[in-house]
GUSE-367384 format. One line per 5 residues: number of its first residue (from 1); their letters; for each residue x, y, z of N, C-alpha, C. Coordinates in steps of 0.05 Angstrom, whole numbers. Last residue first. Example, Ala and Ser with C-alpha at 12.3 -4.5 7.8 and 13.67 -1.06 7.14 Angstrom:
<zases>
2 = SA = 257:-45:142:273:-21:143:258:1:157; 264:-114:156:246:-90:156:264:-66:156
</zases>
This chain:
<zases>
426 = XXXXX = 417:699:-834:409:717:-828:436:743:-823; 430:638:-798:427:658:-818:417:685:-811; 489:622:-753:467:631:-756:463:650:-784; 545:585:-779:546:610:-772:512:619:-770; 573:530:-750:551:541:-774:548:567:-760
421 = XXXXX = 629:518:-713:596:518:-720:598:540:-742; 680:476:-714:679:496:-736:641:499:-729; 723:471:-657:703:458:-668:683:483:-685; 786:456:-626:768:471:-639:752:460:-658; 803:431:-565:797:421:-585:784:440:-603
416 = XXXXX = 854:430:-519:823:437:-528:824:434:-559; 896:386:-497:890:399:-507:853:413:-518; 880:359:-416:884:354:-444:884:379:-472; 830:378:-372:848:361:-385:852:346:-412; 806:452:-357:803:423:-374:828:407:-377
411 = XXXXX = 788:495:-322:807:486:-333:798:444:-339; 743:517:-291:737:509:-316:761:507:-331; 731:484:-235:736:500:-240:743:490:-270; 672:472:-202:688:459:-201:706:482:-221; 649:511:-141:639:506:-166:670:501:-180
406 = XXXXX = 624:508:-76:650:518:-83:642:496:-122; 573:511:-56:580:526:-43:616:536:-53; 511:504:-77:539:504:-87:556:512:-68; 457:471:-46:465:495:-43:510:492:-60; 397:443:-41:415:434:-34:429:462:-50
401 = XXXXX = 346:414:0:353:440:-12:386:435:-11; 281:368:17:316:376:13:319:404:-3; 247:357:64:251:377:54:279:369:44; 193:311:89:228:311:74:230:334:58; 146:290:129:148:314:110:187:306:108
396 = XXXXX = 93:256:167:122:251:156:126:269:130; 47:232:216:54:245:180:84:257:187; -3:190:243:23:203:241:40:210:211; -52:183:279:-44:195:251:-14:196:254; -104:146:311:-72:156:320:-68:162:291
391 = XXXXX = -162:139:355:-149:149:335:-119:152:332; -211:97:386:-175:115:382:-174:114:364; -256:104:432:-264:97:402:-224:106:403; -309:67:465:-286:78:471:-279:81:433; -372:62:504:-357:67:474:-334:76:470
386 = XXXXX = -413:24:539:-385:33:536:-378:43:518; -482:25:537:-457:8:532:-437:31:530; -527:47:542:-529:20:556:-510:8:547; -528:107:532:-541:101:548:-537:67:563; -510:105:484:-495:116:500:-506:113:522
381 = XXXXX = -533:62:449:-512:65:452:-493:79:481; -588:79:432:-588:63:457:-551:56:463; -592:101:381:-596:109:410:-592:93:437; -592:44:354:-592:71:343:-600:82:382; -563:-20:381:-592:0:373:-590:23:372
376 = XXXXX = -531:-44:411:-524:-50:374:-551:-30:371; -561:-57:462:-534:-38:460:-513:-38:428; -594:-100:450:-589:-68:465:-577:-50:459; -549:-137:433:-572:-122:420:-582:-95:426; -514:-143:499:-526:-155:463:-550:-150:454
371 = XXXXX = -493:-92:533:-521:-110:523:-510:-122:502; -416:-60:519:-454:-64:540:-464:-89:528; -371:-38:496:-375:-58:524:-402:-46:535; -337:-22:444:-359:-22:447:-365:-51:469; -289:6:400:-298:-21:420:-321:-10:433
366 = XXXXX = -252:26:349:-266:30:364:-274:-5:371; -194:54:311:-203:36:330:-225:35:347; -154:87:258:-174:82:287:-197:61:291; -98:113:230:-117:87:242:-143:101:263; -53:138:185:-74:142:197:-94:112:215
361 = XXXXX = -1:171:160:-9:130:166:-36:143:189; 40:180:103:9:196:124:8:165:137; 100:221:77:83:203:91:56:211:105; 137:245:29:103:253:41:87:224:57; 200:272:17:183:250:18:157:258:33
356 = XXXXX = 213:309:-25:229:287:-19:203:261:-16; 197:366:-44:187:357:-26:199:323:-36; 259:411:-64:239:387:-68:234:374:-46; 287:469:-75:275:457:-45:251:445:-63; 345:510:-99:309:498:-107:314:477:-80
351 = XXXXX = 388:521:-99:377:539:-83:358:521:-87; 410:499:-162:421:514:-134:404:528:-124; 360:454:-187:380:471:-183:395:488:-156; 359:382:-178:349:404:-175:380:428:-173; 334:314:-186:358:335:-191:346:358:-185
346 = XXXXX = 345:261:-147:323:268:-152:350:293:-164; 339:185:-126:348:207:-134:327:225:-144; 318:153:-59:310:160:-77:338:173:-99; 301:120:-5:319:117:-28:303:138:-50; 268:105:63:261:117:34:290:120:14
341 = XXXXX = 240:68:115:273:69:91:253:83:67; 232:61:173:216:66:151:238:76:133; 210:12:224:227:23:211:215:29:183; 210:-16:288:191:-6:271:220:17:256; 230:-80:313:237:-54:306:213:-45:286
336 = XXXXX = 225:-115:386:214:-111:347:212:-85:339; 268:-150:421:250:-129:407:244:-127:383; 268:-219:438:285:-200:416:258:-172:408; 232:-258:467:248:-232:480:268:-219:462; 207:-277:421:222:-289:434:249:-272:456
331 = XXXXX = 195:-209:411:184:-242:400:208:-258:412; 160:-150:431:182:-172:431:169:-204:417; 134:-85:429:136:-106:430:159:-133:430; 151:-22:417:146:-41:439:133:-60:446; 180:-13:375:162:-18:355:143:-31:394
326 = XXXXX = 235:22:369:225:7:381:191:11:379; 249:57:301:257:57:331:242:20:346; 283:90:244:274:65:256:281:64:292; 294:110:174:281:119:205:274:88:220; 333:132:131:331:112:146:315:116:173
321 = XXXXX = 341:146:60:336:154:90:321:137:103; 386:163:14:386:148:32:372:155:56; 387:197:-49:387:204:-28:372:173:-8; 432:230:-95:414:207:-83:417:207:-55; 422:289:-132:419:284:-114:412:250:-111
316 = XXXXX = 451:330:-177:441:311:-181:446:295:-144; 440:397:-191:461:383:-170:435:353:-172; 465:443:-255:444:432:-232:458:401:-206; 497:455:-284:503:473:-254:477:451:-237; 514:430:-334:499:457:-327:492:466:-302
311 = XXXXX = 551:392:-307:563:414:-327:537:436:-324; 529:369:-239:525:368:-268:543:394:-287; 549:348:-181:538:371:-192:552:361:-226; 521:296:-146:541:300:-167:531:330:-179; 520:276:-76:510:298:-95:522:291:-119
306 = XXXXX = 490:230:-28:515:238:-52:506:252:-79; 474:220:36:472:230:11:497:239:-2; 443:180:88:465:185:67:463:201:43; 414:192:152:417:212:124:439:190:110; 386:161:202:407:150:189:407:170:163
301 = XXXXX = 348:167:265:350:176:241:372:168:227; 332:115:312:331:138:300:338:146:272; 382:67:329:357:76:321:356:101:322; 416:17:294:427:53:299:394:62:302; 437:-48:335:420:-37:314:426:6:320
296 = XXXXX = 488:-85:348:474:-66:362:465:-44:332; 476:-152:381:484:-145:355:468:-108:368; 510:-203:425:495:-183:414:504:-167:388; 500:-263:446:514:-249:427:495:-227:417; 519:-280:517:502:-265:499:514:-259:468
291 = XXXXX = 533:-332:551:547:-317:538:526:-308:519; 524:-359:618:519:-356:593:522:-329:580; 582:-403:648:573:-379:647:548:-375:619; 587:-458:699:588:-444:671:579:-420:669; 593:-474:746:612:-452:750:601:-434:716
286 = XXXXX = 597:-535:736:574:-513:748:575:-482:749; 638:-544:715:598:-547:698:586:-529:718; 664:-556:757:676:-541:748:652:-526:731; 633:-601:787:645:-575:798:649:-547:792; 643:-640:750:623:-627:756:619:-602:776
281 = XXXXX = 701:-646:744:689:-639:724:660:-617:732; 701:-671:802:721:-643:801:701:-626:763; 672:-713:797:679:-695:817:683:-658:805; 704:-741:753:676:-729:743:675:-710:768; 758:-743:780:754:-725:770:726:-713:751
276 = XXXXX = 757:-751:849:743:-770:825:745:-745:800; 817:-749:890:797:-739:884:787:-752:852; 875:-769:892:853:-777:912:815:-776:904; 904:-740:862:909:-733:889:883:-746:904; 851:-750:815:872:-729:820:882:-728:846
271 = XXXXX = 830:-808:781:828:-794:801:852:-773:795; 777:-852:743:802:-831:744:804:-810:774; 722:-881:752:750:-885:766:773:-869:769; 711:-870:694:695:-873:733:714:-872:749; 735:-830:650:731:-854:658:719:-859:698
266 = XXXXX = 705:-778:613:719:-793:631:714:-822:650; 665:-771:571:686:-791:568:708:-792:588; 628:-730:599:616:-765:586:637:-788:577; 635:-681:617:648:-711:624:640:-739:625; 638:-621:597:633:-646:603:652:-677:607
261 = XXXXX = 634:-561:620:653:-585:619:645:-603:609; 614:-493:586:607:-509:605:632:-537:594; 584:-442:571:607:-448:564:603:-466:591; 524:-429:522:540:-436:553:558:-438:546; 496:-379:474:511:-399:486:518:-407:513
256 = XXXXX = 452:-333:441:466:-339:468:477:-372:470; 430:-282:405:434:-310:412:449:-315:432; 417:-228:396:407:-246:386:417:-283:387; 404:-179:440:408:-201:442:397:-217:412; 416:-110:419:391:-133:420:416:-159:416
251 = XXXXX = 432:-38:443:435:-59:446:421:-92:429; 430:11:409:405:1:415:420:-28:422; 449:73:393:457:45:389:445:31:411; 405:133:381:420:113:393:429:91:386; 414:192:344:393:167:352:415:164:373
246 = XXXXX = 429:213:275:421:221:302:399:193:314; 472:209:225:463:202:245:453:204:270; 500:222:162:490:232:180:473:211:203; 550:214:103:523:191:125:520:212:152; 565:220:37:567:233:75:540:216:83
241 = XXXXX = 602:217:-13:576:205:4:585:211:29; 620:246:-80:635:234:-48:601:230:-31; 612:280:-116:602:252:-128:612:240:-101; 635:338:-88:628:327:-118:623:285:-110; 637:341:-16:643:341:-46:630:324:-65
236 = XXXXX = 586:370:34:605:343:25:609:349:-9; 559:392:101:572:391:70:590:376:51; 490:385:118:508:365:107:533:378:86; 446:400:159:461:416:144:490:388:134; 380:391:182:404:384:183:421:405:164
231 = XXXXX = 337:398:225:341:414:212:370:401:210; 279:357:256:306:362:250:311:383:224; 220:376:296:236:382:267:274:374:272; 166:344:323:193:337:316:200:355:289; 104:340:364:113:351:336:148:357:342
226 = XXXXX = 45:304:392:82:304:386:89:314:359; 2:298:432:7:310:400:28:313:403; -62:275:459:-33:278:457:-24:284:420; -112:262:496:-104:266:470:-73:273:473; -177:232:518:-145:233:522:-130:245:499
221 = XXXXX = -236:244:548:-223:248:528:-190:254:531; -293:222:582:-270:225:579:-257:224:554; -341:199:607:-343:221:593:-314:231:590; -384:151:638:-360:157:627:-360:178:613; -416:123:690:-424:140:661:-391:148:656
216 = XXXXX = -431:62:724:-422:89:725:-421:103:698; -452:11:772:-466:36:747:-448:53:750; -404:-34:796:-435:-10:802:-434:7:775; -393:-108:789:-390:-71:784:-412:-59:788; -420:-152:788:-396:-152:792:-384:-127:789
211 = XXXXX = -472:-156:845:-466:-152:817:-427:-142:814; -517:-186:892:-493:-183:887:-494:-169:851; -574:-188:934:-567:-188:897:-541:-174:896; -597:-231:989:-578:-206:972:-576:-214:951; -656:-249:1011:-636:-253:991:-624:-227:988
206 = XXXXX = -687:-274:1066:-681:-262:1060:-659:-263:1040; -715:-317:1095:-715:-317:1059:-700:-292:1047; -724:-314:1142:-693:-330:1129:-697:-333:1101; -740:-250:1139:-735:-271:1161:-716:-293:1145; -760:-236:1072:-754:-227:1099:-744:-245:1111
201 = XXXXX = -740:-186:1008:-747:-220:1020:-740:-213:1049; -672:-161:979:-708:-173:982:-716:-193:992; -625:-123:973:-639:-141:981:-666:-148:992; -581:-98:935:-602:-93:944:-610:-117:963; -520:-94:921:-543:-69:912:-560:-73:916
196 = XXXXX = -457:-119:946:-482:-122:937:-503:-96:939; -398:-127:949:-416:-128:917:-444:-124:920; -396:-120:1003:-390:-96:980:-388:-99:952; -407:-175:1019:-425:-145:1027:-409:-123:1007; -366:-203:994:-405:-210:983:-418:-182:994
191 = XXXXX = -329:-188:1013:-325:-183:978:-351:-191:978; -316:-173:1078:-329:-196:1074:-328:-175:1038; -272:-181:1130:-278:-163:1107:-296:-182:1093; -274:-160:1207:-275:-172:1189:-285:-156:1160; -264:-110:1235:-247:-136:1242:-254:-158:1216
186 = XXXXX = -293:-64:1224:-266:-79:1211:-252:-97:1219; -341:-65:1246:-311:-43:1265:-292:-50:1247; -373:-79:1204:-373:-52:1211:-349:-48:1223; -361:-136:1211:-355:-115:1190:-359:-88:1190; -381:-139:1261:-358:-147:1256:-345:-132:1230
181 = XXXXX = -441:-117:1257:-423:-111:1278:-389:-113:1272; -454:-159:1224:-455:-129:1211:-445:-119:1221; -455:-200:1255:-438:-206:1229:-441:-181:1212; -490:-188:1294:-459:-196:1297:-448:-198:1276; -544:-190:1265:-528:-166:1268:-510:-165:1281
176 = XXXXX = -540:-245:1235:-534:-217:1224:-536:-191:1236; -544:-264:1290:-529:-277:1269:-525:-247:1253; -574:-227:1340:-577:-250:1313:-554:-247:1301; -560:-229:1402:-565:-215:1385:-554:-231:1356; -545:-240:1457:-569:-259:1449:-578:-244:1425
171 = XXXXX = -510:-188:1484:-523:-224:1481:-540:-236:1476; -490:-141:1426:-511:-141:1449:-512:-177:1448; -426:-119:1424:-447:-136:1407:-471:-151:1433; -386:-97:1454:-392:-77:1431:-422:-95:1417; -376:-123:1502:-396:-98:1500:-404:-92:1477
166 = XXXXX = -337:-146:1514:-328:-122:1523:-358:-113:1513; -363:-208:1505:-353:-202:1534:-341:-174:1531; -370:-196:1450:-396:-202:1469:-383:-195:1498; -324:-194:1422:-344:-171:1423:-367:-178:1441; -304:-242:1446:-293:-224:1447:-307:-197:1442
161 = XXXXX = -345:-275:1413:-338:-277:1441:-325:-249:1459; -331:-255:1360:-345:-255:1366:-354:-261:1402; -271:-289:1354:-276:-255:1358:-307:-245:1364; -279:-337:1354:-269:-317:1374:-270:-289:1387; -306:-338:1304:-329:-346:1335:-314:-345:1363
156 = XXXXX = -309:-337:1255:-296:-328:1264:-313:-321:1300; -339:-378:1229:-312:-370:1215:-297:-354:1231; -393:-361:1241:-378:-387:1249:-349:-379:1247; -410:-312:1215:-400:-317:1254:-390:-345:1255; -403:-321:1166:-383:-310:1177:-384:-306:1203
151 = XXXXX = -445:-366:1170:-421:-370:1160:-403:-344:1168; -482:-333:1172:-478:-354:1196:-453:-360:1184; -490:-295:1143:-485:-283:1171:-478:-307:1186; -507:-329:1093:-477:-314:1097:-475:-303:1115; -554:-344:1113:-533:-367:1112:-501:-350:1113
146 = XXXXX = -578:-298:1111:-576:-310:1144:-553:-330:1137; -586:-283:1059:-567:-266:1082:-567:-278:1101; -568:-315:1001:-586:-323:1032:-563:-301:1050; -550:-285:940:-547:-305:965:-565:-297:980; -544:-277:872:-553:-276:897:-558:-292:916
141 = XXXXX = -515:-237:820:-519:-259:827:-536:-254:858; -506:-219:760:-514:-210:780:-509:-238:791; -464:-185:699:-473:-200:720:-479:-201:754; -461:-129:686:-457:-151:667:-462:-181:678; -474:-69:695:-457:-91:714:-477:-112:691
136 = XXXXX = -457:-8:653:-483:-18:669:-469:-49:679; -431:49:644:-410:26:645:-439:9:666; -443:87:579:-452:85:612:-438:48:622; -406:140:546:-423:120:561:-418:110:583; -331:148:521:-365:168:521:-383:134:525
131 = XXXXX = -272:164:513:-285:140:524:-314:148:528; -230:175:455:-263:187:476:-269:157:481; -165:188:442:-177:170:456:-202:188:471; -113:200:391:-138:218:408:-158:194:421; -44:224:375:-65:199:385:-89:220:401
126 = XXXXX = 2:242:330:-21:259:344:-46:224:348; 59:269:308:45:237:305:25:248:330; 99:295:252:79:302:272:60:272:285; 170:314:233:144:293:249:119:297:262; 199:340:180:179:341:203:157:321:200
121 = XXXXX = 265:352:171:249:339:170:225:344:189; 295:391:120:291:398:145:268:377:140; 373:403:100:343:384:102:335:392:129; 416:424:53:395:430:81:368:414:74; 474:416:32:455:405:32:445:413:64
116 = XXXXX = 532:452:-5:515:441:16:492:434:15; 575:421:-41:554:428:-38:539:420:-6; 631:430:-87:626:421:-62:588:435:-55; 677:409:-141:661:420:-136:654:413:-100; 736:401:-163:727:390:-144:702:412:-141
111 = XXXXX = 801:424:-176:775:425:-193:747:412:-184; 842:407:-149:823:432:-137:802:451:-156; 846:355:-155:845:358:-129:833:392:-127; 841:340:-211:831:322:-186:832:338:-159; 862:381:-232:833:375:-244:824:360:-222
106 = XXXXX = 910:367:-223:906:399:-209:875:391:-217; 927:332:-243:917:324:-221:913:348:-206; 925:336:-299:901:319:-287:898:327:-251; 961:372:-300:930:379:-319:908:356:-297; 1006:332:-293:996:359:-275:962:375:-281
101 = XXXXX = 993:299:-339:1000:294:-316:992:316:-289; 1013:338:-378:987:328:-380:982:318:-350; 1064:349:-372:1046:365:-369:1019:352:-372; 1091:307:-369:1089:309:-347:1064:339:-346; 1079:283:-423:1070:269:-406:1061:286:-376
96 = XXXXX = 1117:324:-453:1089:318:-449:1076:313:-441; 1164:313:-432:1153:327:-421:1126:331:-426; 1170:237:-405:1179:261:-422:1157:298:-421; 1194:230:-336:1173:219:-357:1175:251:-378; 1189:212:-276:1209:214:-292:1193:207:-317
91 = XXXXX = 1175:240:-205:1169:233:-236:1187:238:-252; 1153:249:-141:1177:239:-153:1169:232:-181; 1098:273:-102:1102:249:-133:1129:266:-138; 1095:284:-25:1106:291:-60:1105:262:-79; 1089:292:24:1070:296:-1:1072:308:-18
86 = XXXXX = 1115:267:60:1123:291:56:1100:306:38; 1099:214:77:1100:235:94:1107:264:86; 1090:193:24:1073:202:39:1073:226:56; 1122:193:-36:1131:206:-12:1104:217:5; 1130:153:-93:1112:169:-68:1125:172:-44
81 = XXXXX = 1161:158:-144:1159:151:-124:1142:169:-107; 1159:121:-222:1142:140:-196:1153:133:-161; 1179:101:-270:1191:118:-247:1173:130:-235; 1135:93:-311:1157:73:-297:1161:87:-272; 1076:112:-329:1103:121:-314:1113:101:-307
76 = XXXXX = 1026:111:-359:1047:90:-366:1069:97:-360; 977:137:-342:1008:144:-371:1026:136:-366; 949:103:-315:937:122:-337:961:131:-357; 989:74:-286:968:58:-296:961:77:-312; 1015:114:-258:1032:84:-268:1016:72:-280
71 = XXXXX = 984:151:-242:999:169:-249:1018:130:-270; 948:124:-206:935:126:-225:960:141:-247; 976:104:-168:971:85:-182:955:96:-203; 985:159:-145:1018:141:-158:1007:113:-173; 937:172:-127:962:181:-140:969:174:-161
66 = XXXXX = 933:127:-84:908:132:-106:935:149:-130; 969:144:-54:977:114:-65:958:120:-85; 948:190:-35:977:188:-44:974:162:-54; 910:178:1:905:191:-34:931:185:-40; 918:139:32:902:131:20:897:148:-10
61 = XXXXX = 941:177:66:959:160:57:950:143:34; 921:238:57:919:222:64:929:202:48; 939:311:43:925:290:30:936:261:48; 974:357:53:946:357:56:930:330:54; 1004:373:-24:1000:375:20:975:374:19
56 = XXXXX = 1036:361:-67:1009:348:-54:1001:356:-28; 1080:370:-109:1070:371:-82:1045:372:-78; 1131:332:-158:1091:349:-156:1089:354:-122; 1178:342:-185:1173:338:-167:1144:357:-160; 1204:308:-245:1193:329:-231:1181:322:-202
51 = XXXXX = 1253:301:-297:1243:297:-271:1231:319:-254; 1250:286:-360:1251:303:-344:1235:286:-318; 1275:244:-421:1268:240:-394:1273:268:-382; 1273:246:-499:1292:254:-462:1266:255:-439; 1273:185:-525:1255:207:-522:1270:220:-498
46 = XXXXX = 1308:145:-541:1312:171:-555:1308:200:-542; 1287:97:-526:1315:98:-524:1320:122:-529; 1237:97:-516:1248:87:-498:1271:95:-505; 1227:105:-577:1216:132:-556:1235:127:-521; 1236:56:-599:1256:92:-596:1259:113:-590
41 = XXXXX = 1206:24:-584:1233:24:-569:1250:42:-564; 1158:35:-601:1160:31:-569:1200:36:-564; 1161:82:-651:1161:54:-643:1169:62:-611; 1168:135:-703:1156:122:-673:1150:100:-660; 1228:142:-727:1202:129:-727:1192:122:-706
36 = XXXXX = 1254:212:-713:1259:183:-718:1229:163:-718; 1298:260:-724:1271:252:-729:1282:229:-730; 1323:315:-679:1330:284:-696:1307:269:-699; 1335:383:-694:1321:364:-680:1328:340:-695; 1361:439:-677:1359:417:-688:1348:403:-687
31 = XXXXX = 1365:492:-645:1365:507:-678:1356:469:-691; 1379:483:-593:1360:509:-608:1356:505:-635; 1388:411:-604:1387:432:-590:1367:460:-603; 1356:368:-605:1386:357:-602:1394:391:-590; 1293:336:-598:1308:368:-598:1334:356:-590
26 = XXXXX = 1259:294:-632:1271:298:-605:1292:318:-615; 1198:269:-657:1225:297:-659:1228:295:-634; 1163:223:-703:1175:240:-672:1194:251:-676; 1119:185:-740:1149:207:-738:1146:210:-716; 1076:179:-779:1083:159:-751:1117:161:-755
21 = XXXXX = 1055:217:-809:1077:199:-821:1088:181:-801; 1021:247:-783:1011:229:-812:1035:205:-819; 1049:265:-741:1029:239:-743:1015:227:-764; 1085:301:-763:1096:278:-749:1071:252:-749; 1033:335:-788:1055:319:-806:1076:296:-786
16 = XXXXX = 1015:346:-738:1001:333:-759:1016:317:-780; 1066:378:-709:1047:356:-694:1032:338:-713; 1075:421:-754:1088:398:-742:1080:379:-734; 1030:467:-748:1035:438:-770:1047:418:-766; 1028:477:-706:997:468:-711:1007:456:-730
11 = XXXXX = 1071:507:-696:1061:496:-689:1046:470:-694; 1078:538:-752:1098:515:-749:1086:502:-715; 1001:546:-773:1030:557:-766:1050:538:-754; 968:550:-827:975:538:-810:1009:551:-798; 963:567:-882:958:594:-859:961:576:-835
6 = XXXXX = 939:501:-913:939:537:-908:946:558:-879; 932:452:-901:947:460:-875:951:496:-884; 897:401:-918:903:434:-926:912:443:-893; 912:332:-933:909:351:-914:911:377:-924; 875:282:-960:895:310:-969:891:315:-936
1 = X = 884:212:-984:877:231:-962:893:256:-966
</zases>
């Protein structure tokens, strides 16, 4: 193996020749140095130790220990002390070390990119209800008008007395017109006279035709339209995760217990001062309480996102989104949630705005109350049956944009490296 060290300078040579020859130099003073073979022990016994003191303000008890375990585990520091409350690394380690050391952790703490993120979400959910036709009575029926006038003068043959001795009901006046008399002043209510639409037939053949509804035409239209924008703004560092949340905490029972005595193993007989203690047990059983265990769901909106901004500037996005409310229904009295989770990654440059997410959910529903057959016939629809028809859409838009707002800085850890390119022809 050659090395050409030409035009190399006592720098750039030194370092190469100590490592071709697994050498080290420790400075005895200006003008000396003592070369010795590089082994674990002679660096331990040779190499000089400097102590330094790094300051950190600002940083949580949780980075400080991050620190000191990466400062004892990455370059192999014996001597590290942390000083939370003050926010300092204490270091004993040669000087190399301690410069590299500082390289890193000025790289960790204010080489750190940061980005904002703008999302703007929109809800639109839009229900439309035509009730259009004719609502015709679906069953008839029919009674004897003298039997139902005799039956309601029987049924009530006080009060009928009572309209005869002041006057209001002439003596010796029929069955049905005392029992039209009675319902007319409201003393009595009769559900057979205000079902009924006609009657035919005379003297005691006379018949009413009851029906269970009167004819009516419908022509109604319900609509409603709900439009929602959130506009969020998230700012959060390099490759770090922020969770956003708008909604409620939503109470839901999901199980329940007693707390209660029993007393299947006391004996019959046991007493307290007299008293039977199943007595006193059952006493106590009664008193139980029941105990809910609840669990409490986040409804509404849930954001997580974690950016990584890339060497060429673009900002690598994942993104977490959580929608979920009351769905109003229940199953065993536990509500039922309606919920809609999207995940994605996605990259884009500073300033650019990707459509995220594109929901549509569309339904409708129609019913139909008239005739059999009749009312299944081209035209004859609106005329001899009910038509109610719903519609409900609801659409869902995810805007992200996400924005630099502090760009990591272009000091590097560790020596740089020079690298020989080809010179373009030409």
């Amino acid at each position: 193996m050659r090395f050409d060290l030409d035009d190399s300078t006592y720098q750039q040579s030194i370092p190469v020749l100590l490592n071709i020859t697994h050498l080290f130099a420790v400075p005895l003073d200006a003008k000396s140095v003592f070369i010795a073979k590089d082994t674990v022990d002679n660096r331990q016994r040779l190499e000089r130790q400097l102590q330094e003191t790094i300051y950190i303000p600002g940083m949580t008890n949780e980075d400080m220990d991050s620190f000191g375990t990466l400062v004892k585990n990455i370059f192999d520091v014996k001597e590290v002390a942390v000083g939370k409350a003050s926010g300092t690394l204490v270091l004993r380690a040669p000087q190399e070390t301690l410069t590299y050391i500082n390289l890193t952790l000025a790289d960790l703490i204010d080489g750190g990119s940061e980005v904002m993120i703008d999302l703007q979400l929109y809800s639109v959910n839009t229900t439309n209800q035509r009730n259009i036709g004719a609502q015709l009575p679906q069953q008839v029926g029919i009674y004897n008008v003298a039997s139902a006038a005799q039956s309601i003068v029987s049924s009530n043959q006080s009060l009928v007395n009572q309209a005869i001795a002041q006057g209001l009901v002439p003596a010796g006046s029929s069955n049905i017109v005392i029992a039209l008399a009675l319902i007319a002043s409201g003393l009595v209510q009769s559900t057979l006279l205000s079902n009924t639409v006609g009657f035919f037939g005379g003297g005691l053949t006379q018949t009413g035709v009851t029906t269970n509804q009167f004819a009516a035409f419908n022509l109604s239209l319900t609509s409603s339209d709900t439009r929602a924008l959130n506009d969020i703004q998230i700012r959060v560092g390099d490759r770090q995760s922020a969770t956003f949340r708008v909604g409620e905490r939503y109470p839901i029972t999901t199980a329940t217990y007693s707390s209660g005595i029993s007393n299947s193993s006391v004996p019959s007989n046991a007493t307290i001062n007299g008293v039977s203690v199943s007595s006193l047990l059952n006493s106590a059983a009664g008193t139980s309480a029941t105990i809910p265990q609840i669990q409490y769901e986040d409804l509404g909106l849930t954001l997580k996102a974690t950016p990584t901004v890339q060497k060429s500037g673009a900002i690598k996005m994942h993104i977490d989104l959580k929608i979920e409310a009351l769905s109003g229904g229940t199953v065993n009295n536990i509500p039922i949630l309606n919920s809609q989770q999207f995940a994605s990654d996605v990259t884009l440059d500073d300033g650019d705005t990707a459509l995220m997410v594109s929901s549509l959910a569309k339904s409708e529903t129609a019913s139909i109350n008239g005739y059999p057959v009749l009312s299944e016939l081209p035209g004859f629809q609106t005329v001899t049956a009910d038509r109610v028809t719903d519609t409900s859409s609801s659409d869902l838009l995810l805007l992200l944009t996400p924005h630099i707002t502090r760009r990591r800085s272009n000091l590097t850890v560790g020596p740089r490296i020079a690298i020989n390119l080809p010179e373009p022809p030409g």
